[in-house]
KEMARRO-81825 format. One record per atom (N, C-alpha, C): residue in three letters; x, z, y; residue number from 1; atom name. Coordinates in steps of 0.2 Angstrom, whole numbers, plus 5000, padded with zeros to 4 digits. Example, Ala and Ser with C-alpha at 12.3 -4.5 7.8 and 13.67 -1.06 7.14 Angstrom:
BEGIN
(ALA (5066 5039 4972) 1 N)
(ALA (5062 5039 4978) 1 CA)
(ALA (5066 5039 4984) 1 C)
(SER (5064 5035 4989) 2 N)
(SER (5068 5036 4995) 2 CA)
(SER (5064 5039 5000) 2 C)
// end
This chain:
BEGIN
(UNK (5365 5527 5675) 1 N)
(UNK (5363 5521 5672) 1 CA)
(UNK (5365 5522 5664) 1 C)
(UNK (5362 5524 5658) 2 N)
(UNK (5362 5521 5651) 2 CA)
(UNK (5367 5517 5650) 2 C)
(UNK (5372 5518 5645) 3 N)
(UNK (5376 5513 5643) 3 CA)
(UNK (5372 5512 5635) 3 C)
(UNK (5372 5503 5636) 4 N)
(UNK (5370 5501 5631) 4 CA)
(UNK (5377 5498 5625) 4 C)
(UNK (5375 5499 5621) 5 N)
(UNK (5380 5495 5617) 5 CA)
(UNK (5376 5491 5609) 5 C)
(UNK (5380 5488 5609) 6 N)
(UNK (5378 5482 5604) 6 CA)
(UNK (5382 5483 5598) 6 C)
(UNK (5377 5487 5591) 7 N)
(UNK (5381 5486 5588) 7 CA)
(UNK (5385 5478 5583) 7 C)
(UNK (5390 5480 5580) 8 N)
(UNK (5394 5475 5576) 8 CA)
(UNK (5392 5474 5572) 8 C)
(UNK (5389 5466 5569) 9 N)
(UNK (5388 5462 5563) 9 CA)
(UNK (5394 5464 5558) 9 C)
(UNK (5392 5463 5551) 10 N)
(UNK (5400 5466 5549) 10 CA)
(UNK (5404 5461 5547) 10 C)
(UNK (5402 5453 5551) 11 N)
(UNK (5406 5450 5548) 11 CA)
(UNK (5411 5449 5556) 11 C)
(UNK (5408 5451 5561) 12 N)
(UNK (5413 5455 5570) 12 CA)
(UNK (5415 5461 5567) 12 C)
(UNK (5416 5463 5562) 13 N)
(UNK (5423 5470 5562) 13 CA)
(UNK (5428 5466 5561) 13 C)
(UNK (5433 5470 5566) 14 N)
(UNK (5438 5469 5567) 14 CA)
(UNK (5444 5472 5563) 14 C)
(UNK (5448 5469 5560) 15 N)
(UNK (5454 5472 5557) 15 CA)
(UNK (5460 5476 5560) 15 C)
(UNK (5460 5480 5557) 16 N)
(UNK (5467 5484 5561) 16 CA)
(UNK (5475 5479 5558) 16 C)
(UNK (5479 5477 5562) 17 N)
(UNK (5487 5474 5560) 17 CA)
(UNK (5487 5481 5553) 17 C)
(UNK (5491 5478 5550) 18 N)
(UNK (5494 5484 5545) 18 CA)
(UNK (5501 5480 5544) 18 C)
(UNK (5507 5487 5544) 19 N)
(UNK (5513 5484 5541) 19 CA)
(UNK (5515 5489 5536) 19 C)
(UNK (5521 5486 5531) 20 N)
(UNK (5521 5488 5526) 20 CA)
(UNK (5530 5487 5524) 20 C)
(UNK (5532 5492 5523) 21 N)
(UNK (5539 5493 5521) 21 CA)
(UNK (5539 5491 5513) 21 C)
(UNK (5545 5487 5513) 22 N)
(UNK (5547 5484 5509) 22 CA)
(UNK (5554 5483 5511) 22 C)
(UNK (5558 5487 5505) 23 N)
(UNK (5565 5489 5501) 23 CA)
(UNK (5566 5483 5496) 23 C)
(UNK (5573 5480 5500) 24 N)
(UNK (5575 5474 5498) 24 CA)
(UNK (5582 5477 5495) 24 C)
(UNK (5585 5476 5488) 25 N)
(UNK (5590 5479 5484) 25 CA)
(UNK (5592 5473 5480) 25 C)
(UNK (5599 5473 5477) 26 N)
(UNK (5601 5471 5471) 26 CA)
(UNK (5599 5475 5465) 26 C)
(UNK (5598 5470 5460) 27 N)
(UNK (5597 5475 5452) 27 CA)
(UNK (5600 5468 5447) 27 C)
(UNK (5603 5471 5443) 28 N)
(UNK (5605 5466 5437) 28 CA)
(UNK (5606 5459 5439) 28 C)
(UNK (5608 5459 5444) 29 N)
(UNK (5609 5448 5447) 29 CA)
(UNK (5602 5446 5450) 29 C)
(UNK (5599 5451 5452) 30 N)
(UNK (5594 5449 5456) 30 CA)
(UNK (5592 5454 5462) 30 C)
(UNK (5588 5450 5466) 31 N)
(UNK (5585 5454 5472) 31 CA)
(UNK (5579 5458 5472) 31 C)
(UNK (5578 5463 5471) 32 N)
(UNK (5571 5464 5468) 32 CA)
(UNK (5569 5467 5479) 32 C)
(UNK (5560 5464 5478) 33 N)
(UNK (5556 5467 5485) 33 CA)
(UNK (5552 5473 5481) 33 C)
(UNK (5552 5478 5486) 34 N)
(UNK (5547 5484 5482) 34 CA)
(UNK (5544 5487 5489) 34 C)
(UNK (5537 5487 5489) 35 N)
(UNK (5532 5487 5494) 35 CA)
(UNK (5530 5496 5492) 35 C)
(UNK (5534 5498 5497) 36 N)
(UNK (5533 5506 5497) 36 CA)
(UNK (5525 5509 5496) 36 C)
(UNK (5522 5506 5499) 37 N)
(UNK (5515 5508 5503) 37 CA)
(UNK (5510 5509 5496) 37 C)
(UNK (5511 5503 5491) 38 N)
(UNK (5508 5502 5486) 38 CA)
(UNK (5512 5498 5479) 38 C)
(UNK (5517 5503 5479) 39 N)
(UNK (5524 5502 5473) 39 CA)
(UNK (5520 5496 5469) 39 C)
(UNK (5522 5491 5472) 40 N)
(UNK (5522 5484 5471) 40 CA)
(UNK (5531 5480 5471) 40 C)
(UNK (5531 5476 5466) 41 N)
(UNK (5538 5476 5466) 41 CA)
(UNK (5537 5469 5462) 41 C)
(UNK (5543 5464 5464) 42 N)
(UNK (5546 5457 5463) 42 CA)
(UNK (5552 5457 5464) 42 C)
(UNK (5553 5451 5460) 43 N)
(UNK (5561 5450 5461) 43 CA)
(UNK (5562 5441 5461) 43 C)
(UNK (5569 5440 5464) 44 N)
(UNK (5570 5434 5464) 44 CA)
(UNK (5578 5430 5466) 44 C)
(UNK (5580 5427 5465) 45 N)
(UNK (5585 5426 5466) 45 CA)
(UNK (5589 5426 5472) 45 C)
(UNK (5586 5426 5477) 46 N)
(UNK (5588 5428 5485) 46 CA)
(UNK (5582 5434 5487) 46 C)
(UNK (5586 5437 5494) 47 N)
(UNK (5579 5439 5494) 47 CA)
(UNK (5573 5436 5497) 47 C)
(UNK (5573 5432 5501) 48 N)
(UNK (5570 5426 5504) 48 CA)
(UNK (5563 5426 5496) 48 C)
(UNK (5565 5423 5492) 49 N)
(UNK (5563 5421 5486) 49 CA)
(UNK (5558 5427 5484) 49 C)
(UNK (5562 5434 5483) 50 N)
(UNK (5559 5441 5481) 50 CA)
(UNK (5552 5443 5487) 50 C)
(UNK (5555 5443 5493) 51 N)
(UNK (5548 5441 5497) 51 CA)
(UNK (5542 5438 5496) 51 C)
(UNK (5542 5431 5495) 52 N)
(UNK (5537 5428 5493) 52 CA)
(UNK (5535 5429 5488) 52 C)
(UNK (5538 5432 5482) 53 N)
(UNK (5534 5433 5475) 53 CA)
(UNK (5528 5440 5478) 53 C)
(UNK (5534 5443 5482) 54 N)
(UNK (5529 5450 5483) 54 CA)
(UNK (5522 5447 5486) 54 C)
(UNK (5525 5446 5490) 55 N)
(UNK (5519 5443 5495) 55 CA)
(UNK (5514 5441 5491) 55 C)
(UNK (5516 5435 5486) 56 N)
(UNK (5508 5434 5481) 56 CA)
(UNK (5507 5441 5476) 56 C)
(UNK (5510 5444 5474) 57 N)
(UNK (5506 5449 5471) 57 CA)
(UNK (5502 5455 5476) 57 C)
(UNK (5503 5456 5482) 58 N)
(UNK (5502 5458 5485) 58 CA)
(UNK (5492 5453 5488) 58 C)
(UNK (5493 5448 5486) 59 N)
(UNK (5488 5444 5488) 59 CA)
(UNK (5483 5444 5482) 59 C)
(UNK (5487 5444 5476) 60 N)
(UNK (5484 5446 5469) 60 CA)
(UNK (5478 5452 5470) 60 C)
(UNK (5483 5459 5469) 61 N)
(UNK (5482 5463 5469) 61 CA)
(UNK (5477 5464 5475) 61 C)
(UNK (5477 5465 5479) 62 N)
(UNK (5469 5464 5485) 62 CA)
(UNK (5465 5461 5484) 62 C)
(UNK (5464 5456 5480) 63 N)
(UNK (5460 5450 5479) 63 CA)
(UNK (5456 5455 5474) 63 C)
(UNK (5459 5455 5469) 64 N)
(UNK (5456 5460 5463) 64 CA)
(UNK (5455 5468 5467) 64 C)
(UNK (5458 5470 5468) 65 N)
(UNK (5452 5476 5472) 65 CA)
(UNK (5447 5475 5475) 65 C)
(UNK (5447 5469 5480) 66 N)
(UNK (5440 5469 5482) 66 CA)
(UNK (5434 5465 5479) 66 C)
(UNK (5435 5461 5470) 67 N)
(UNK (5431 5460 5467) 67 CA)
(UNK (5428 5466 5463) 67 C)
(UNK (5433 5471 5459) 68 N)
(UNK (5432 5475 5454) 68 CA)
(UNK (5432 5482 5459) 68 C)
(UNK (5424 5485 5458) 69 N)
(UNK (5422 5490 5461) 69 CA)
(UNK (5424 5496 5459) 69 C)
(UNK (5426 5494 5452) 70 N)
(UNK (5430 5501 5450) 70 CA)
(UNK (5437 5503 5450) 70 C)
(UNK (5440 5497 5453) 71 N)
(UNK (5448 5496 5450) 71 CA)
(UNK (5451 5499 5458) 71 C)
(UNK (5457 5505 5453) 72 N)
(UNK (5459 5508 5458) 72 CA)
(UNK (5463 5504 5465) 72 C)
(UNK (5460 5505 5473) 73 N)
(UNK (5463 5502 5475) 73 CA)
(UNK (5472 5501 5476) 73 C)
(UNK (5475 5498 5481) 74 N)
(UNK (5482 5498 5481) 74 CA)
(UNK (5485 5503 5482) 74 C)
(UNK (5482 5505 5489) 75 N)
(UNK (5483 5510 5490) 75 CA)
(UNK (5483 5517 5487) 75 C)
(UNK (5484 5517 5483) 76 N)
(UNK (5480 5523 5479) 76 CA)
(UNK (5487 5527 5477) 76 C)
(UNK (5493 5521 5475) 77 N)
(UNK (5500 5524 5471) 77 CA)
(UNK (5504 5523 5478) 77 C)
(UNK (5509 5525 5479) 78 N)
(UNK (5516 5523 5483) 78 CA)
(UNK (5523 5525 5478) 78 C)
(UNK (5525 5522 5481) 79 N)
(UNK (5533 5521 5477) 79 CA)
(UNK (5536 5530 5477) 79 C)
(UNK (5539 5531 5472) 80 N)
(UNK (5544 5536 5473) 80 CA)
(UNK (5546 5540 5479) 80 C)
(UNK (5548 5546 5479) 81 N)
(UNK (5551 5549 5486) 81 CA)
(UNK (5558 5547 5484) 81 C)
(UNK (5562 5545 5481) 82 N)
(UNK (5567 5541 5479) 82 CA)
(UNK (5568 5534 5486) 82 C)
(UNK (5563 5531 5484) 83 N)
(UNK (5563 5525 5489) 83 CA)
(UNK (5562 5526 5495) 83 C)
(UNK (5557 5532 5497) 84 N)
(UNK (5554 5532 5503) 84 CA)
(UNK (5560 5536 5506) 84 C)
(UNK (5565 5537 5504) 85 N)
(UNK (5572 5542 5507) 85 CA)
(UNK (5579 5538 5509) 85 C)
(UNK (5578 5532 5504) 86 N)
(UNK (5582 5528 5503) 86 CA)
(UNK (5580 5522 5510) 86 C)
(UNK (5574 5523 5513) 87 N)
(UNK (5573 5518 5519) 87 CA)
(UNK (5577 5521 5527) 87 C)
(UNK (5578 5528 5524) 88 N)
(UNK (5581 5533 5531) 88 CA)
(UNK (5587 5527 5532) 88 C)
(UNK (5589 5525 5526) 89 N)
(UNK (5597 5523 5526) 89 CA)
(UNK (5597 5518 5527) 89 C)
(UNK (5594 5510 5529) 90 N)
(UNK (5592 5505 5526) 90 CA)
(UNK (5593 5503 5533) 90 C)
(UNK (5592 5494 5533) 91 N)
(UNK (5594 5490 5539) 91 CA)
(UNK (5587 5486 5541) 91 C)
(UNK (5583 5484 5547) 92 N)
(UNK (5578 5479 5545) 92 CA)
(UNK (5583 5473 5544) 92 C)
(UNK (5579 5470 5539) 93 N)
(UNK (5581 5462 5535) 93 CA)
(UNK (5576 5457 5541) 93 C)
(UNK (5570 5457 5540) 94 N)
(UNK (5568 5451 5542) 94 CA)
(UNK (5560 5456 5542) 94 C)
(UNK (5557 5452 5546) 95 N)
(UNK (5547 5453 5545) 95 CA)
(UNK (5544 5448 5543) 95 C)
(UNK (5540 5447 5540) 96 N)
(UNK (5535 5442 5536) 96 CA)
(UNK (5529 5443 5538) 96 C)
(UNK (5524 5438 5541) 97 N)
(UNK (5519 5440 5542) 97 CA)
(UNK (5514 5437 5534) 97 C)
(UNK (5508 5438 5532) 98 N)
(UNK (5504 5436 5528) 98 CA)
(UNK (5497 5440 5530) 98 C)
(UNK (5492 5437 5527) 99 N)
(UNK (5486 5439 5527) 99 CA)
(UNK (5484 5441 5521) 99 C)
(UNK (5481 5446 5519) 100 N)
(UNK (5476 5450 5514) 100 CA)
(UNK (5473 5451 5511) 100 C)
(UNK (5468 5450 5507) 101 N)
(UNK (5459 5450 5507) 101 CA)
(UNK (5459 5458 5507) 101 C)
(UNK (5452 5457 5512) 102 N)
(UNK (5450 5463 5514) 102 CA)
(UNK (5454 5468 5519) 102 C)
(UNK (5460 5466 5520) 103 N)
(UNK (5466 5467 5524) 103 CA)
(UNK (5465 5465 5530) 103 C)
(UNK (5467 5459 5531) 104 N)
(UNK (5467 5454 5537) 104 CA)
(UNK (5475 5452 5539) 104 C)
(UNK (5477 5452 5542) 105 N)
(UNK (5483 5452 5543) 105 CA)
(UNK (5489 5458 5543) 105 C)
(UNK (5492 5454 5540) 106 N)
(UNK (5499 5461 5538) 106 CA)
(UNK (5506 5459 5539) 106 C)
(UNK (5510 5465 5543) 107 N)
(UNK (5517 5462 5542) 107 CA)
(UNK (5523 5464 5539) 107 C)
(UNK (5526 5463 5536) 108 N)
(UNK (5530 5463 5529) 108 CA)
(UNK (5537 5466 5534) 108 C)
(UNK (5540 5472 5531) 109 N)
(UNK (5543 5476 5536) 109 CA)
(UNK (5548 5477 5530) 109 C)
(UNK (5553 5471 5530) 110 N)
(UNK (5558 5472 5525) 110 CA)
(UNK (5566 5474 5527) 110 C)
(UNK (5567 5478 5526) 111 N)
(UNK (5572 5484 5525) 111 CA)
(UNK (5578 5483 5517) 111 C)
(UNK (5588 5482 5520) 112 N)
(UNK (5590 5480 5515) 112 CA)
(UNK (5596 5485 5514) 112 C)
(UNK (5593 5487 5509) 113 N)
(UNK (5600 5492 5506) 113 CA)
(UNK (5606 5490 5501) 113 C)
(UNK (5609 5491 5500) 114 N)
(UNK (5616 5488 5497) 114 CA)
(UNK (5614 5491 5487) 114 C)
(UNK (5611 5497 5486) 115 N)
(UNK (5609 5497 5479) 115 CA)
(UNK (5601 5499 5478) 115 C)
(UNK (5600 5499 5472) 116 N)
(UNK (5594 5503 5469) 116 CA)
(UNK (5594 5510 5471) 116 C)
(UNK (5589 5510 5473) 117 N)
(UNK (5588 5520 5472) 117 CA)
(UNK (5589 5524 5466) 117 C)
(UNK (5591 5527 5467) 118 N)
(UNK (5591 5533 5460) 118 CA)
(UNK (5585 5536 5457) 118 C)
(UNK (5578 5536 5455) 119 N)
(UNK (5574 5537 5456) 119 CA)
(UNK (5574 5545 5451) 119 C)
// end
């Protein structure tokens, strides 16, 4: 018997989860978050506070890629081998869930090391 299959409307596609490391540091009297994945970076007085800034740039930033057809998306940069070296040594801090444009859902995969990298 014929397997039939129905394809998907594109507003039934399905998102895949995505998570995203993010290296929580002090710098000069602050916490700065830096999103490895798409060298996105905020800072804030706790880290609590540097999470959430990222978090809306990270909303920013998608938001505007999936309006401007030509604009490089996020994914395009990642952070230095500096930081992606600096996560071997790092502790997980906390996860964050947020939603994305054109993303769907994402969870913030925050990792805390005691300084800045060297980059």
């Amino acid at each position: 018997m014929p397997v039939v299959t129905r394809a998907r409307r594109k507003s039934e596609t399905r998102k895949l989860p995505v998570a995203l490391h993010v290296l929580l540091y002090p710098e000069s009297g602050r916490m700065i978050a830096h999103v490895l994945e798409t060298d996105t970076v905020s800072d804030g007085d706790t880290p609590a506070a540097a999470l959430r800034g990222v978090g809306e740039a990270l909303r920013l930033e998608f938001a505007f890629d999936a309006r401007e057809p030509r604009a490089i998306g996020a994914f395009e940069a990642s952070a230095p081998t500096a930081f992606w070296s600096a996560l071997k040594s790092s502790r997980l801090a906390s996860t964050t869930k947020l939603t994305l444009p054109e993303i769907g859902e994402t969870t913030l995969l925050a990792y805390r090391i005691d300084e800045a990298p060297k980059a």
